[in-house]
C-alpha positions as CSV (number, residue, x, y, z in Angstrom):
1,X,0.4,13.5,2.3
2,X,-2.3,11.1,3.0
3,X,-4.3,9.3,-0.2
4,X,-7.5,10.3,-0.8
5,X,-10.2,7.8,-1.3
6,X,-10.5,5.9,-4.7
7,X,-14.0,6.2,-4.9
8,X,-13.7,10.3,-4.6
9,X,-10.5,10.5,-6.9
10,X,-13.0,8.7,-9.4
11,X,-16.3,10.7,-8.4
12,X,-17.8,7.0,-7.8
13,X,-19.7,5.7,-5.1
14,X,-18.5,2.6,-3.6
15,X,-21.6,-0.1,-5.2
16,X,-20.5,1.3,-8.5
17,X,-20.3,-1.0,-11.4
18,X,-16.8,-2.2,-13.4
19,X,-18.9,-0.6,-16.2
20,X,-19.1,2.6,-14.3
21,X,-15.5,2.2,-13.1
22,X,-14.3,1.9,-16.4
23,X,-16.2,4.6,-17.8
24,X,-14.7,7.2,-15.2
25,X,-11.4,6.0,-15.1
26,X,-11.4,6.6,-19.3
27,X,-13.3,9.8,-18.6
28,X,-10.5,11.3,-16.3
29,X,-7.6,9.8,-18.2
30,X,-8.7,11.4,-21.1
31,X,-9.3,15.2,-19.3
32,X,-6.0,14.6,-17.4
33,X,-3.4,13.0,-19.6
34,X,-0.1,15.0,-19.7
35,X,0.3,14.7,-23.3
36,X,-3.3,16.7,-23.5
37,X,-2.2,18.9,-21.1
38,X,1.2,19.9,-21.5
39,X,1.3,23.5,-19.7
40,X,-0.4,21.6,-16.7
41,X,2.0,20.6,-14.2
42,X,-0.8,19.2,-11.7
43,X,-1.8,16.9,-14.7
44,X,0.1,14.4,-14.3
45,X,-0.7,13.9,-10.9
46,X,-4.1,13.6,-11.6
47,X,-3.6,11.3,-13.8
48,X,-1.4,9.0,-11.7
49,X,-3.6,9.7,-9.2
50,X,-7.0,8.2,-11.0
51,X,-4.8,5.5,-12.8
52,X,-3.7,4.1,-9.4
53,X,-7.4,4.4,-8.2
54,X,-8.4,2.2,-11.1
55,X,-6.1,-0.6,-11.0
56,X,-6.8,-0.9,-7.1
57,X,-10.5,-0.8,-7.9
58,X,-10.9,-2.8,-11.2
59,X,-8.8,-5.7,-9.4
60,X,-12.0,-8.0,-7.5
61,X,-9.3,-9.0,-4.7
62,X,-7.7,-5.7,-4.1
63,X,-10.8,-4.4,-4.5
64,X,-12.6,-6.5,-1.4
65,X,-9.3,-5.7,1.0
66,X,-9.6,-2.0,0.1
67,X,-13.3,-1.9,0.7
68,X,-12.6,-3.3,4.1
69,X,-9.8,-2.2,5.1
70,X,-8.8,1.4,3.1
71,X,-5.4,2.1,2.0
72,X,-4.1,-0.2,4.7
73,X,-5.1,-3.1,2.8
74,X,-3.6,-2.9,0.2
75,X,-0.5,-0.6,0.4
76,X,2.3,-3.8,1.9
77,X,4.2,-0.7,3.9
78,X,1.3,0.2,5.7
79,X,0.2,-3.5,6.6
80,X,3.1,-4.3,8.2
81,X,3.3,-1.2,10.2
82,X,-0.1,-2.2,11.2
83,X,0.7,-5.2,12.3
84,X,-1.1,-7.2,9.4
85,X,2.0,-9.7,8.3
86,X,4.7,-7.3,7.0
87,X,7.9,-9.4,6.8
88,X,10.3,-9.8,9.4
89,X,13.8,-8.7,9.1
90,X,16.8,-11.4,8.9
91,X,19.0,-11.7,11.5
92,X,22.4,-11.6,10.2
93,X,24.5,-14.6,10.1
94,X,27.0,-15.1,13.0
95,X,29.0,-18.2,13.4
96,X,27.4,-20.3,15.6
97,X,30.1,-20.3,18.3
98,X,29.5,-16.6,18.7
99,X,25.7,-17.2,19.0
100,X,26.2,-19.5,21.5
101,X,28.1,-17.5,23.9
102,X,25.6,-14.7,23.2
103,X,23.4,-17.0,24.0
104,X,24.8,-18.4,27.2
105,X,25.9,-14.6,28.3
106,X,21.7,-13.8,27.8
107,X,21.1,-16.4,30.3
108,X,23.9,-15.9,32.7
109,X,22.7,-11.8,32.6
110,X,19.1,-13.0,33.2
111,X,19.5,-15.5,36.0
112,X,21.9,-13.2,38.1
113,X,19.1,-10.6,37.5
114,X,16.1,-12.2,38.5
């Protein structure tokens, strides 16, 4: 299911204030909490929902990134799908006899192919 926008989930727009921020975030964390709303089951993910919009917003740096980029900036799985510096995955260890004569074999299968 794809994120809706922080902004929207806090019924900001995006040159609110931290003041402003603040204010909503408390304002729908109050209406939505599960312990106030115990026979709710779509409470409490309303309120994750707005909790996770405010920490992204309230933070100046993840803030900037999510301004510019959306939920690609600052979600890490996204990034590196994107191509925007996810890590790269380890090789496993091999003695280094072995990757030799995979080594050599590559370059024995390349030259006799081209």
């Amino acid at each position: 299911m794809a994120k809706r926008d922080y902004y929207e989930v806090l019924g900001l727009n995006r040159d609110c204030s931290e003041e402003d921020l603040k204010k909503a975030y408390r304002r729908l964390a109050m209406k939505w909490h599960p312990d106030r709303n115990p026979d709710n089951p779509k409470a409490e993910e309303h309120f994750k929902e707005a909790k996770e919009a405010y920490e992204i917003l309230a933070d100046a740096n993840k803030r900037a990134a999510y301004d510019q980029f959306g939920h690609a900036g600052i979600d890490p799985q996204t990034a590196a799908g994107a191509g925007m510096g996810g890590r790269r995955r380890a090789l496993p260890r091999t003695s280094s006899s072995y990757a030799r004569k995979i080594t050599i074999r590559s370059a024995i299968a390349l030259k006799a192919s081209g």
